[in-house]
C-alpha positions in Angstrom: 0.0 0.0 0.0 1.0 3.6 -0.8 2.2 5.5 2.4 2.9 9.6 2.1 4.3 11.0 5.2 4.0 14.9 4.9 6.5 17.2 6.0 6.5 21.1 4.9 4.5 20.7 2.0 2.7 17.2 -0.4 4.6 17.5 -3.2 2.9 14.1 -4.6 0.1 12.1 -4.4 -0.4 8.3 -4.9 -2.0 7.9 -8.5 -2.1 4.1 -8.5 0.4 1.0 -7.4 0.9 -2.6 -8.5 2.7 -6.0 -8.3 5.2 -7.5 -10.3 6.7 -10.9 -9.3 10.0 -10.0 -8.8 12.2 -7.1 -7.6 11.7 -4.2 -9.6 14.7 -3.9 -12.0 14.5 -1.0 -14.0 11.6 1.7 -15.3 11.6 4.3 -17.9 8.9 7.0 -19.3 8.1 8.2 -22.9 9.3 11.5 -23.6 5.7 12.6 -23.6 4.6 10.8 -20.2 2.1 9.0 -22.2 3.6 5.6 -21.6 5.8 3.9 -18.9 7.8 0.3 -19.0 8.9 -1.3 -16.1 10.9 -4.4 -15.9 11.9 -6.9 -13.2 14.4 -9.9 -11.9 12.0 -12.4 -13.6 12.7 -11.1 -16.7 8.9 -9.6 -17.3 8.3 -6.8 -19.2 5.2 -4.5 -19.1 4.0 -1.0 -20.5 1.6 0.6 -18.6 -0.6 3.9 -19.6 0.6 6.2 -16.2 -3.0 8.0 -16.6 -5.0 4.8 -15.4 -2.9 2.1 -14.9 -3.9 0.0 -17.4 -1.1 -2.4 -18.3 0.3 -4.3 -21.3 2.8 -7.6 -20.8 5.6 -7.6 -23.4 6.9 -10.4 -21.7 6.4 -12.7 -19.1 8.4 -14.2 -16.5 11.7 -15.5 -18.1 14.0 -16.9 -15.3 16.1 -14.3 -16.5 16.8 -10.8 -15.2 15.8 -8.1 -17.6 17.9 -5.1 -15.9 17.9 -2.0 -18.5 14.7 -0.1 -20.1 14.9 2.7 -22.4 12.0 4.9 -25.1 13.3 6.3 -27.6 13.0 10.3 -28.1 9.9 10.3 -30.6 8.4 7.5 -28.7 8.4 5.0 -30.8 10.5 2.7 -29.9 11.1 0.7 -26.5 14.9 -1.1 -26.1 15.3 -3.9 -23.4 18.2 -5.7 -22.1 19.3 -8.1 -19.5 20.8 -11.4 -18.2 20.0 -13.7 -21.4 22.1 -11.1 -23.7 19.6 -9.9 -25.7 18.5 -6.5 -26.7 14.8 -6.8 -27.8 13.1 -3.7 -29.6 9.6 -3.1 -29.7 7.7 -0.2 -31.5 4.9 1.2 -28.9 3.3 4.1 -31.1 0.8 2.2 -32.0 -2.1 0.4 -30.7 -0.5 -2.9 -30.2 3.4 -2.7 -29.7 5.1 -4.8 -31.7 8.4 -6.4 -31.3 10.6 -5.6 -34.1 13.9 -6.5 -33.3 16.3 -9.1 -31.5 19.5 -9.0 -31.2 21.6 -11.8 -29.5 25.2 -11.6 -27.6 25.4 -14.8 -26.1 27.4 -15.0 -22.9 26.6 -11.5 -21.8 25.0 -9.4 -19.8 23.5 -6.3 -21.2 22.7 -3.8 -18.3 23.5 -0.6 -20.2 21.5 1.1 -23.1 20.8 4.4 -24.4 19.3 5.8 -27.1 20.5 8.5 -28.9 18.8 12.1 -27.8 17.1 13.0 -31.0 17.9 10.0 -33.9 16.5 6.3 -33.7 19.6 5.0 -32.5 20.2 2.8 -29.3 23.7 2.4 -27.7 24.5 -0.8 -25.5 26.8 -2.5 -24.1 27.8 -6.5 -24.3 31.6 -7.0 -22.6 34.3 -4.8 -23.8 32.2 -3.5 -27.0 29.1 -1.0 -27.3 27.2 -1.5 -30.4 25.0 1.7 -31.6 22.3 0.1 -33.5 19.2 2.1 -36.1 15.9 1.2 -35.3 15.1 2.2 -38.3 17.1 1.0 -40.4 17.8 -2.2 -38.5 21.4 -1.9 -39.5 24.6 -1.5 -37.4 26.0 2.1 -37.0 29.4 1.4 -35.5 30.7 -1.3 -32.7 33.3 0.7 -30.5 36.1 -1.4 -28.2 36.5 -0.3 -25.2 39.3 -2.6 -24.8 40.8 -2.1 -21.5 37.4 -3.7 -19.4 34.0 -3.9 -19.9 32.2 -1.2 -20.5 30.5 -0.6 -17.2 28.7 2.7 -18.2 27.4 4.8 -21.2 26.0 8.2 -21.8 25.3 10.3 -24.9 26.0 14.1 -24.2 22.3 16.2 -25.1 23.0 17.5 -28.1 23.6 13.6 -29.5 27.4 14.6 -30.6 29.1 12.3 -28.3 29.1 8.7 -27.3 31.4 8.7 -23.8 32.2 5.0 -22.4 33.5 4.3 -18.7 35.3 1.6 -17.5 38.5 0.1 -16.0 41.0 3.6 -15.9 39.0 5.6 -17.9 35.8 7.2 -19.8 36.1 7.4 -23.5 34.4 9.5 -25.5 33.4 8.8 -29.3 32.5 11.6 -31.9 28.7 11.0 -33.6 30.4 12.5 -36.8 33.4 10.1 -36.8 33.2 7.0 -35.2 36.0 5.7 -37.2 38.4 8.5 -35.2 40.2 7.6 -31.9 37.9 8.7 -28.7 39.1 11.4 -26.3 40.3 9.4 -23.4 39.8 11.2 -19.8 41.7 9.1 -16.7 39.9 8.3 -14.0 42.8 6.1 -11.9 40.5 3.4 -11.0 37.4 2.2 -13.0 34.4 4.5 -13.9 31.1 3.1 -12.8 28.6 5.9 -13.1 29.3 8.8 -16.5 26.7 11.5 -16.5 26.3 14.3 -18.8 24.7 17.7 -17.3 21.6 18.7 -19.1 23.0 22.0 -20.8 26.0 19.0 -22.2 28.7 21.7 -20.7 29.6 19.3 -18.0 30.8 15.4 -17.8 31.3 13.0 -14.5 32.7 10.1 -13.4 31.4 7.7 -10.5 34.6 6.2 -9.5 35.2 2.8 -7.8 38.1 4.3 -6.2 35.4 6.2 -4.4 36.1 9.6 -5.7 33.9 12.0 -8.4 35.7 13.5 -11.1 33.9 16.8 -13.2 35.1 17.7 -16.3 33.8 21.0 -18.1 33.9 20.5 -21.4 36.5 20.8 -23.4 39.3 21.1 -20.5 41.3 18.5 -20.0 42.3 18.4 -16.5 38.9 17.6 -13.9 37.8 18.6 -10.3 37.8 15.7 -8.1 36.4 14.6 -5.1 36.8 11.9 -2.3 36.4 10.8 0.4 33.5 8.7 -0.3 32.6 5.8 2.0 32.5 3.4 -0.8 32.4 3.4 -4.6 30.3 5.8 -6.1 27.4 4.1 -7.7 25.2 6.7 -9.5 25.2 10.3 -10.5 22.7 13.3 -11.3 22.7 16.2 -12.6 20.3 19.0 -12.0 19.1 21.7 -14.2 22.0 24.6 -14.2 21.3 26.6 -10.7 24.4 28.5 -9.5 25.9 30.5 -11.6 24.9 29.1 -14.5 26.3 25.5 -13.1 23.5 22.9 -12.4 23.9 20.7 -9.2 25.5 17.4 -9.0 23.7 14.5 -6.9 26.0 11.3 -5.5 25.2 7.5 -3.7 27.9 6.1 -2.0 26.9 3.0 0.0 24.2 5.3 2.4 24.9 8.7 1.9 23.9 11.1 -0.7 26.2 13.7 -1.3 24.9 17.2 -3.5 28.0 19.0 -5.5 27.3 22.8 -6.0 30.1 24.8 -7.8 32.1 27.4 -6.2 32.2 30.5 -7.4 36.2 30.4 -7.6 37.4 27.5 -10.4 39.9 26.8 -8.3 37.8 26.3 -5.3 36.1 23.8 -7.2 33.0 21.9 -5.7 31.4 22.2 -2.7 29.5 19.4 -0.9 26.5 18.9 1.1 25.9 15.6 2.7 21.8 14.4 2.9 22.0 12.3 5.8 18.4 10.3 5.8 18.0 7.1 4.7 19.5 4.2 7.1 19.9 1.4 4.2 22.0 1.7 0.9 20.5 4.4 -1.6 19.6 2.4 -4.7 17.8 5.8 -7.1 18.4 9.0 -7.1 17.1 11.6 -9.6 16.0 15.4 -10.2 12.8 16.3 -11.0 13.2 17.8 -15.0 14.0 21.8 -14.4 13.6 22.0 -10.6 15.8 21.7 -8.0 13.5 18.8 -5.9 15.5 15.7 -5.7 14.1 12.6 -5.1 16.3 9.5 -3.1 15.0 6.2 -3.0 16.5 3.2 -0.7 16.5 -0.1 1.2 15.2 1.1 4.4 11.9 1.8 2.2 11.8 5.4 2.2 11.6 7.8 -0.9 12.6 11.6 0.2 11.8 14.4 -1.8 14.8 17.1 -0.9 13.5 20.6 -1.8 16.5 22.6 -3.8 18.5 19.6 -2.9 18.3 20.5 0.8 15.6 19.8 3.2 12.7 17.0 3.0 9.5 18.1 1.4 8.0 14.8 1.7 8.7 11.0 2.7 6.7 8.7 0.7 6.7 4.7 2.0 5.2 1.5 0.9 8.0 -0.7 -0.4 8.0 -3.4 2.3 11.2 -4.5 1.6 12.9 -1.6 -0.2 13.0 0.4 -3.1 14.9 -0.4 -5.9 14.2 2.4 -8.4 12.6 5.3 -9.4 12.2 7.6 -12.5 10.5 11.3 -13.4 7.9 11.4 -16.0 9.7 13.8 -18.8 7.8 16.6 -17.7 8.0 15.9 -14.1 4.2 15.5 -13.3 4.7 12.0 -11.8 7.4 9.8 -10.5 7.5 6.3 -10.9 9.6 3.8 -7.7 10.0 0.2 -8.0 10.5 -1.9 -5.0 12.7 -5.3 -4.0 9.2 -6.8 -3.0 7.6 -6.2 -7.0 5.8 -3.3 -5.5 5.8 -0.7 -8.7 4.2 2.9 -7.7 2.8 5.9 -9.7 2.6 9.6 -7.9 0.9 12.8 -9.7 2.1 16.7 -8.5 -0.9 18.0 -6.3 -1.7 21.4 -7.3 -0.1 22.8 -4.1 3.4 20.7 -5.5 3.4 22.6 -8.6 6.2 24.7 -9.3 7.5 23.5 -6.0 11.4 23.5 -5.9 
C-alpha cells in the first residue's frame, strides 16, 4: 500500500500501485509521459498507460533478469536488455506494440543502453564492446572497443554529438560525426562506474570505484575531483544549471547522498553537502526535469523528496522491503519507484506541489 508522510509541504500524491513478481529492475517514461515500461528480476516486461494504470505484458516471466529499459525520443520505440544477452526492440506508437527486433550476444550481460537524444539509435553495451544500432534501419551504425574492461557505463551528451564510455581507468568519449576516429580518453585512476552528462551537455562526471567524483567542463582536459566517499560511487545526477549558470551534481555512496554545488572560484572547485536520511543503501536518485526537488530512494523503504537539494519536502513509504528504483515522467508531473518486493508505484504533482522546488 501507498504511504505519504507529509513534512512542509505534499509535493505528490499516490496515483495508483501494482505488483510484479519479482524485484523491480529498472523503469523508464516516454518523452511525452504517455507511456511507462517497467521491468523486473523475472525477466517480465510490461508497459503501462501512467493515466489509469492499465497495463500491457511484453513479456512474461523468463528466469532471467531483464535489468535496462529505455523509449526512444519520438516515442516510438522501446529497447530492453538483461541477463540472457539480448536486446529486444519493440515499437509502442501504435495500438498494439510490436516487437521488431532481437538482437543476441550470447554469454553477456546487457545492463546498459541508451538511445541517442534525437535519432532512432540505441547504444548498448555487451563486454568490452558497445554497439549503436538504427531502429530504423535495422542496421549497425558502428561497434566501439573499449578494450581495457567492460564497458560498465554509457552516456550520450544532449546535443547527441558524443558517445562517452566508462570503464577500468578511464571514460572514453566517441565523436557521432566520426566514429572511425580515436575517442578522447579522460583518466579516472581506477574504473568509472557511473558517467553523466549535465543537461545543458557543458559538464561530464565520473562515479569512481576508487570512491572519488571527477567533473570535467567541457573541453578542458584536466577535472575537479572529489573523495572521500565511503565506498564506490554508484550513481550520479545532474540538476538543471542553478548556480551561476552551473546545475547541481547529486552522488550514492553506500548510504549517503552527497549534492556538488560549484564554487564561485574555479579553483575552489565543488562544494558538498551531505543528505543524511536514509539508514539502508540508496539504490535511485534523480532530479525532477527543471527544478531543484530531488528525489532519493533506498533499502530502508523510504523515498525523500529534498526541496532545492536540501531539506525533505515529503517522505513517501510502501515498499516493504525496499526500493529499488525510481524515474521522473519527462515533464515531471509523476514519479515512478519500483521496490525489491515487486511493488511498482505511480505519484501525480498536487496542485499545491506545482512549481514546488
Amino acid at each position: 500500500m501507498l504511504k505519504v508522510k507529509k513534512h512542509k509541504q505534499t509535493v505528490l500524491k499516490p496515483l495508483w500501485d501494482t505488483r510484479l513478481s519479482d524485484y523491480v529492475t529498472a523503469i523508464a517514461w516516454s518523452p511525452d509521459g504517455t507511456q511507462l515500461t517497467v521491468s523486473s528480476g523475472a525477466g517480465e516486461i510490461a508497459l503501462y498507460t501512467p493515466a489509469t494504470g492499465e497495463s500491457t505484458c511484453l513479456q512474461s516471466s523468463q528466469g532471467e533478469s531483464v535489468d535496462a529499459l529505455a523509449i526512444s525520443a519520438d516515442g516510438q520505440f522501446l529497447a530492453a536488455g538483461g541477463q540472457a544477452g539480448t536486446v529486444w526492440i519493440w515499437q509502442i506508437d501504435r495500438d498494439s506494440p510490436t516487437l521488431l527486433t532481437t538482437l543476441e550476444h550470447a554469454r553477456t550481460w546487457i545492463d546498459r543502453l541508451q538511445w541517442h537524444p534525437s535519432s532512432p539509435e540505441l547504444a548498448f553495451s555487451f563486454g568490452r564492446y558497445v554497439q549503436v544500432w538504427h531502429a530504423v534501419e535495422q542496421t549497425v551504425v558502428t561497434t566501439l572497443n573499449f578494450e581495457e574492461s567492460s564497458v560498465l557505463d554509457l552516456a550520450w551528451n544532449p546535443q547527441g554529438t558524443r558517445l562517452s564510455l566508462g570503464g577500468n581507468q578511464s571514460i572514453k568519449t566517441w565523436q557521432y560525426q566520426d566514429w572511425d576516429e580515436d575517442p578522447a580518453v579522460r583518466e579516472v585512476g581506477g574504473a568509472s562506474v557511473a558517467v553523466a552528462w549535465s543537461p545543458d551537455g557543458n559538464y561530464l562526471a565520473s562515479g569512481n570505484n576508487d570512491r572519488s567524483v571527477l567533473v570535467w567542463a567541457k573541453d578542458h582536459p584536466a577535472p575537479w575531483r572529489m573523495q572521500g566517499f565511503p565506498g564506490k560511487v554508484r550513481q550520479l545526477a545532474w540538476s538543471k544549471p542553478a548556480v551561476r549558470d552551473a546545475p547541481l551534481l547529486a552522488s550514492i555512496s553506500v548510504e549517503g547522498i552527497v549534492v556538488w554545488t560549484k564554487a564561485a572560484d574555479p579553483s575552489e572547485g565543488w562544494n558538498p553537502q551531505v543528505l543524511d536520511a536514509h539508514e539502508g543503501m540508496v539504490r535511485a536518485i534523480s532530479f525532477q526535469p527543471d527544478t531543484l526537488l530531488l528525489a532519493t530512494a533506498a533499502e530502508d523503504g523510504c523515498l525523500y523528496l529534498w526541496q532545492k537539494a536540501r531539506r525533505i519536502a515529503q517522505k513517501l513509504e510502501g515498499a516493504s522491503s525496499g526500493f529499488s528504483c525510481l524515474a521522473w515522467s519527462g515533464q515531471g508531473t509523476m514519479l515512478a519507484a519500483g521496490g525489491s518486493g515487486g511493488e511498482l508505484f505511480v505519484w501525480t504533482e498536487t496542485t499545491k506541489g506545482k512549481g514546488f522546488k
